[in-house]
C-alpha positions as CSV (number, residue, x, y, z in Angstrom):
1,X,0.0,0.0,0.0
2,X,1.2,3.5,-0.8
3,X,2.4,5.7,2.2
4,X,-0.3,8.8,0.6
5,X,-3.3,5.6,1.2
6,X,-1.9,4.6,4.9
7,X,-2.0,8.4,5.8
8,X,-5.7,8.6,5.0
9,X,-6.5,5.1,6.3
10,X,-7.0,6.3,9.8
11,X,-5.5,6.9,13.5
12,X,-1.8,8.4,13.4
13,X,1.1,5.7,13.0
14,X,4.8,5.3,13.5
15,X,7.0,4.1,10.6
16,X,11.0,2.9,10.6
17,X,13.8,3.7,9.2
18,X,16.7,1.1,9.3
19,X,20.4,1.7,7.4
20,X,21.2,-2.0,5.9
21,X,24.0,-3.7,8.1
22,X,27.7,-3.9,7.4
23,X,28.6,-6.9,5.1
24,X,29.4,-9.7,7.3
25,X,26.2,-9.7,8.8
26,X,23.7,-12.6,8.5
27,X,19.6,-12.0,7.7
28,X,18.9,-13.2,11.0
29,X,20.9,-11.0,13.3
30,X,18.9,-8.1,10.9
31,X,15.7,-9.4,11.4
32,X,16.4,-10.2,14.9
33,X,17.4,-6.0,15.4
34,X,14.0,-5.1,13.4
35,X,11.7,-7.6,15.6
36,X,11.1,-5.8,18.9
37,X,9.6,-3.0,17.2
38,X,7.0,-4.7,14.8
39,X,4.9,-5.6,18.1
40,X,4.0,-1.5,17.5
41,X,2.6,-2.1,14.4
42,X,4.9,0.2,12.0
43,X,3.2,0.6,9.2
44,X,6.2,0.5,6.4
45,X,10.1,0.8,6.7
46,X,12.4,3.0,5.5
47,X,15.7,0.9,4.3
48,X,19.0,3.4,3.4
49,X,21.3,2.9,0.4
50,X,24.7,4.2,0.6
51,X,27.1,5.0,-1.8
52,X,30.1,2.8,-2.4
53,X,33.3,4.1,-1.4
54,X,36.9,4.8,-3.3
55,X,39.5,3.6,-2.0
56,X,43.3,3.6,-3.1
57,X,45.7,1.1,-2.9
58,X,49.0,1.4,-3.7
59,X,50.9,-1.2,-5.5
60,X,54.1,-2.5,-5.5
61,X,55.4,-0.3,-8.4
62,X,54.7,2.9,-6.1
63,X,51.2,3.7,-8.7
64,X,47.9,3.9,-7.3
65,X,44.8,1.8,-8.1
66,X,41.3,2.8,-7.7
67,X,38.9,0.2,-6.4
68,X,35.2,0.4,-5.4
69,X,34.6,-0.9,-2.3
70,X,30.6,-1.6,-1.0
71,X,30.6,-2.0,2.9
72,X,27.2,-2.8,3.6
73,X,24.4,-5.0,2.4
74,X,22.4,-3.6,-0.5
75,X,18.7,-2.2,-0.2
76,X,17.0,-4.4,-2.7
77,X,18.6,-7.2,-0.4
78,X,17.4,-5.9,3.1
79,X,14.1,-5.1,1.6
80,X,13.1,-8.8,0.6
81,X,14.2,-10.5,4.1
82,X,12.0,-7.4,5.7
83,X,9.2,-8.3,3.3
84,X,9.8,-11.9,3.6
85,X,9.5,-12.3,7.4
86,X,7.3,-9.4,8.9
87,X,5.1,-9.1,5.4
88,X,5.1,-5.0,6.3
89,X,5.7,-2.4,3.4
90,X,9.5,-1.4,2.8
91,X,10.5,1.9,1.2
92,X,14.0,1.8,-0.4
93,X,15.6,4.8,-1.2
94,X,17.2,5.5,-4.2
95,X,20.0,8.4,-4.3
96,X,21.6,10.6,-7.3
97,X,25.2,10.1,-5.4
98,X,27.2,7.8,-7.6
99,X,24.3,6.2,-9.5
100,X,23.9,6.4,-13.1
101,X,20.5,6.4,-14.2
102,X,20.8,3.0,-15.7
103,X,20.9,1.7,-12.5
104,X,18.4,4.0,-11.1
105,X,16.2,2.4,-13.9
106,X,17.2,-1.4,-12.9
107,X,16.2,-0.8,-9.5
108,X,13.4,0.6,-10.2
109,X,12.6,-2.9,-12.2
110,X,13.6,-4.9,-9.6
111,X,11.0,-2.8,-7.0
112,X,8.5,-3.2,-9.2
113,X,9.1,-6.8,-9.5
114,X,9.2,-7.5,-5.9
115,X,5.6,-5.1,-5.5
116,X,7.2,-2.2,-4.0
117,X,5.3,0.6,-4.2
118,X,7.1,3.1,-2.3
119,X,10.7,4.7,-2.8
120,X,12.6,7.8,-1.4
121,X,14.0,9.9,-3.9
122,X,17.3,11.4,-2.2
123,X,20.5,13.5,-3.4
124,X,22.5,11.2,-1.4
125,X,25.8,12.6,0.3
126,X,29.0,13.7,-1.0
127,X,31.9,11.1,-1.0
128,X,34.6,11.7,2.1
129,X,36.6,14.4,1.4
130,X,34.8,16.5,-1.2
131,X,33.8,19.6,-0.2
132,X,30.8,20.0,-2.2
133,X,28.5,17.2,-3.7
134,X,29.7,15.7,-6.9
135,X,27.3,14.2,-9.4
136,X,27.9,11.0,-11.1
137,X,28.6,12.0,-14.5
138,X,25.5,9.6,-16.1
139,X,23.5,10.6,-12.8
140,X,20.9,12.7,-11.7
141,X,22.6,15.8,-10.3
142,X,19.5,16.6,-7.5
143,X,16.7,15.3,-5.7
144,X,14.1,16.7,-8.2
145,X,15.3,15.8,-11.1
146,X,15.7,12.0,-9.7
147,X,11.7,11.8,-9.4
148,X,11.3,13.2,-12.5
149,X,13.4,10.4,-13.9
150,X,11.3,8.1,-11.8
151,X,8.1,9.8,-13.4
152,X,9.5,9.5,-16.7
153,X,10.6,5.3,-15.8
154,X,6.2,4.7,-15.0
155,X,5.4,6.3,-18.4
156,X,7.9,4.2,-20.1
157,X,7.3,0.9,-18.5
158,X,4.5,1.1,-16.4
159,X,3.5,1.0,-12.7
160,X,3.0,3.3,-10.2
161,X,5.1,4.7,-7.3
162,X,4.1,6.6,-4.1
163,X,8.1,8.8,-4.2
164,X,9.1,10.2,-0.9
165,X,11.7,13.1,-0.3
166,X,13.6,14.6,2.4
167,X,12.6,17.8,4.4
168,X,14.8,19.8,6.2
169,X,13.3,21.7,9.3
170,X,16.6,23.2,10.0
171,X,17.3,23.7,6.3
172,X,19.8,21.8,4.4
173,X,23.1,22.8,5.1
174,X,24.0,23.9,1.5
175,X,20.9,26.1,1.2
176,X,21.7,30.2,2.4
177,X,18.6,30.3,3.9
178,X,15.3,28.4,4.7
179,X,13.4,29.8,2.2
180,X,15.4,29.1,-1.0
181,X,15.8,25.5,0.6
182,X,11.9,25.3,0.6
183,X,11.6,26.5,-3.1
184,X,13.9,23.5,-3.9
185,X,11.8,21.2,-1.9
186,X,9.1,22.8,-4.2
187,X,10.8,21.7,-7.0
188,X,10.7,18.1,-6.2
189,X,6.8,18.2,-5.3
190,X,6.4,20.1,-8.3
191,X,8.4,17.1,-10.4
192,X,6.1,14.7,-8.8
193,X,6.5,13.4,-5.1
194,X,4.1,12.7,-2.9
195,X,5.1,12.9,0.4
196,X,7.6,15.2,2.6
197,X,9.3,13.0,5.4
198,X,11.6,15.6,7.8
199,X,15.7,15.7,8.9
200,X,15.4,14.9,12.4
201,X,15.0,17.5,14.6
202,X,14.6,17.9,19.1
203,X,13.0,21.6,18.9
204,X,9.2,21.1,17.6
205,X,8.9,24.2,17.2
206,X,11.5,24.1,14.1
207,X,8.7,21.4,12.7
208,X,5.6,23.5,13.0
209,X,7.5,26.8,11.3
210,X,8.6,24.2,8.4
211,X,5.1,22.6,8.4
212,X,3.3,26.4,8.3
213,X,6.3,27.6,5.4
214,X,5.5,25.1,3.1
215,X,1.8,25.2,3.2
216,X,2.4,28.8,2.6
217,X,4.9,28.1,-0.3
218,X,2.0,26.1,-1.9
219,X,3.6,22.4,-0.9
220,X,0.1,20.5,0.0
221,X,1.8,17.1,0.3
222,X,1.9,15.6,3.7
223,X,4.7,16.4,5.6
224,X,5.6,13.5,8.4
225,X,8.0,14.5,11.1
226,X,11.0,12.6,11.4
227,X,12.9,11.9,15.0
228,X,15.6,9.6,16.7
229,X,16.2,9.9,20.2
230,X,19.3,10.9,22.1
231,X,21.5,8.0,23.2
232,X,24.9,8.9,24.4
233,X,26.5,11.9,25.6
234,X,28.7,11.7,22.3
235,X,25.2,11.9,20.4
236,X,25.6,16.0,21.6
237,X,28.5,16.5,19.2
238,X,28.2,14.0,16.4
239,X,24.9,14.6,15.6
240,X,24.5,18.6,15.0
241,X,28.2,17.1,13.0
242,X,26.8,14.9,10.6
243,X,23.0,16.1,10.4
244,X,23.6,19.9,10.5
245,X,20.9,20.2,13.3
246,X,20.5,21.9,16.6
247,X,20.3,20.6,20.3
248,X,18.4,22.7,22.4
249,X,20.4,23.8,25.6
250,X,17.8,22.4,27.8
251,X,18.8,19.0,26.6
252,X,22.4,19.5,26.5
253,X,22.3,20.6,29.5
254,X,20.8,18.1,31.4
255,X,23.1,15.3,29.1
256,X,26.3,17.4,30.7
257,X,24.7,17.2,34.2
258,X,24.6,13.5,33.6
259,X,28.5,13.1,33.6
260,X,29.8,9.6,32.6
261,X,26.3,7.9,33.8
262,X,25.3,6.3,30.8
263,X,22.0,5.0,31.8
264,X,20.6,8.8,32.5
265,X,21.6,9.8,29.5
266,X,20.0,7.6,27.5
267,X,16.9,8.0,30.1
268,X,17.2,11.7,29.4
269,X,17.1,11.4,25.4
270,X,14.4,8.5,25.5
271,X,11.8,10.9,27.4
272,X,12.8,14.0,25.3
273,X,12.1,12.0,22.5
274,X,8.9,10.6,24.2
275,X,7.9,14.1,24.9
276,X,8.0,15.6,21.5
277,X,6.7,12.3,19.5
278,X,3.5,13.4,22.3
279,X,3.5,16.9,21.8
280,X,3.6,16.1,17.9
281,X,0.3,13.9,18.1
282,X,-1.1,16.2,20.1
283,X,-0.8,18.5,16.9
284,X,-2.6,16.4,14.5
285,X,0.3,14.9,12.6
286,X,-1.1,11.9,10.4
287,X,2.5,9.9,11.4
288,X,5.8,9.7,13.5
289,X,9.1,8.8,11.0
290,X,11.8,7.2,13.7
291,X,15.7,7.4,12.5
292,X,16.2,3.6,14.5
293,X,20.2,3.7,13.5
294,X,20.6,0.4,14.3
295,X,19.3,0.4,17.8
296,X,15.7,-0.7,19.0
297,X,15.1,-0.4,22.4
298,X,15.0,3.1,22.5
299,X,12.7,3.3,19.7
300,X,10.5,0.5,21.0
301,X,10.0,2.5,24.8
302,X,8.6,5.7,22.9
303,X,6.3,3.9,20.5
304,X,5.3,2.0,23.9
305,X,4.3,5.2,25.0
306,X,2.8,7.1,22.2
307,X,1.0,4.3,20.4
């Protein structure tokens, strides 16, 4: 079922998304990760794809040789053991980073193949060490042009998908300002997606300006908040890092007052997170997006609470 017919099919719902493991790991010890939290009901799961790497090894001659390395299990892969076992709707993501549109296309086959109807059209990150996003050369060079080339894959071969993109509350971290990055989210709504699902985010209030600028930019697609809940004291640094997002003090502070006691930290972040999944239901949002990262317990607490 598409995510645009599960928003209208009735009371609010949480959804998943999980990053496929590192290769090496079996299907069971995935499924066993996943399993704790499909008690709550989720109603489809988000599965990342990540780039493959460069890497550079130099050879006994002193020269360099480039190899591609992948480091992690692919989507398509993590989406049939989800579908397999828990029969519960999965929602790769396809990226522009480092993927001609060839493959773009042959995923999109295989998707349809296996009944997927759902996919999140992403940029995808830059590789480590650029400082600025590099598109393949045979690529898609941005989010909206990506589900235009998915539009333009249904009207050559049929079929139908419900396409997803990214929201950024916060903005992205490449836009000046948050209203040029909502005129390029307009852009992909205008190329065809269907539904907005947000950057996390620990200040609702960030949300609810996002939520009001869009409906006033003319975006009338659903817009689903997106959170993942504080774990570590290390979390406070790595995160604003990585995501470009801000911690409010109040939360920082009470992480800091915590010292090495890893327990109330994670106590901390697991009610904050509790709290604004709460405070978002209590606004009428149709659904609750959680960034699980690998961990579930966490996750499964606030659903316990919420749902």
């Amino acid at each position: 079922m598409k995510i645009t017919d599960l928003l209208r099919s009735g009371a609010p719902f949480p959804s998943l998304e999980i990053v496929p493991p590192l290769s090496g790991i079996g299907k069971d010890e995935l499924l066993e990760s996943v399993a704790p939290l499909m008690e709550f009901a989720p109603r489809y799961i988000n599965v990342t794809t990540h780039r493959d790497e460069l890497r550079f090894d130099q050879q006994p001659d002193g020269s360099w040789r480039r190899r591609i390395v992948r480091n992690r299990v692919s989507s398509v892969a993590v989406c049939a053991a989800i579908q397999a076992r828990y029969q519960v709707e999965v929602v790769p993501h396809l990226i522009c980073a480092g993927t001609p549109k060839h493959e773009t296309e042959a995923l999109l086959q295989d998707f349809r193949f296996m009944g997927i109807e759902n996919v999140m059209a992403l940029r995808g990150d830059s590789l480590a060490g650029e400082k600025r996003f590099t598109p393949d050369p045979e690529g898609y060079a941005h989010a909206n042009e990506l589900v235009a080339g998915i539009r333009e894959f249904e009207r050559e071969n049929g079929g139908s998908f419900c396409i997803g993109v990214g929201g950024y509350p916060e903005k992205h971290f490449e836009a000046p300002n948050i209203e040029t990055d909502i005129e390029f989210l307009k852009r992909k709504v205008e190329a065809g997606a269907d539904v907005i699902i947000t950057q996390m985010f620990f200040d609702n209030s960030f949300f609810y300006r996002f939520a009001d600028a869009c409906r006033a930019a003319g975006i009338t697609v659903p817009v689903i908040p997106g959170l993942k809940p504080l774990s570590t004291a290390r979390q406070v640094a790595l995160l604003p890092e990585s995501f470009s997002i801000d911690i409010p003090v109040e939360l920082t502070d009470a992480v800091r007052k915590a010292g090495d006691d890893k327990e109330a930290v994670y106590r901390i972040g697991t009610d904050w997170c509790t709290a604004q999944c709460r405070d978002l239901l209590a606004h009428g949002v149709p659904a609750v997006h959680f960034y699980t990262m690998g961990k579930s317990r966490n996750i499964a607490e606030i659903l316990k609470a919420c749902f």
